[in-house]
N, C-alpha and C positions, 0 to 999 in steps of 0.2 A: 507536215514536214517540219522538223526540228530545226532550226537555223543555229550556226556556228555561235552564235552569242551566247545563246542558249543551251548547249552544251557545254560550252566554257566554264557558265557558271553553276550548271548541274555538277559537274565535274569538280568544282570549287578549285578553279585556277585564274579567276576573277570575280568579282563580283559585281552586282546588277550596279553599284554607284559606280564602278571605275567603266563599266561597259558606259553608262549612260553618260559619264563625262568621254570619254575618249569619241564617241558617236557627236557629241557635242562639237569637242574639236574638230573634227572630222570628218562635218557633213557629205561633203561629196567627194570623197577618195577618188585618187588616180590607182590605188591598190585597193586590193582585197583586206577585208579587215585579219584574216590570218596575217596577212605579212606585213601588214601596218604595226601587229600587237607583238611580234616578234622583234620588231626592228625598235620596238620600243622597249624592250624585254621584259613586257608584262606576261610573257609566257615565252616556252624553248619551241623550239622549233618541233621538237618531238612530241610535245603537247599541241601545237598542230597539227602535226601531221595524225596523233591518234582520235583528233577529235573530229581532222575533216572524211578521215577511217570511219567512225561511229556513224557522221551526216550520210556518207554514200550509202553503209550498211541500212540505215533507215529507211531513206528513199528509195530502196529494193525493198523494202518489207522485210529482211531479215537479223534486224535487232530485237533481241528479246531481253537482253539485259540491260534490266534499271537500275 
């Protein structure tokens, strides 16, 4: 399973250092890291919503595009 970070930055809408500082900050969130990185607007809302799109598609087996 693909996790949201990691298609963030397959996607190149962040990258593994701002992932790995924000996680930093962040250790134990009362939010989901989508809407932690939104409200921080290191991504739109619409790059959430297509990338937690891509995680579901994944988790059923039916992404095929890399």
């Amino acid at each position: 399973m693909m996790r949201l970070g990691e298609i963030l930055i397959k996607r190149q809408l962040i990258s593994q250092t701002q992932l790995e500082q924000f996680l930093t900050q962040y250790p134990y969130p009362a939010k989901k890291l989508g809407e932690l990185l939104v409200e921080h607007h290191l991504i739109s809302s619409q790059d959430q919503r297509d990338a937690l799109r891509e995680q579901y598609w994944r988790r059923k087996g039916h992404w095929v595009i890399d």
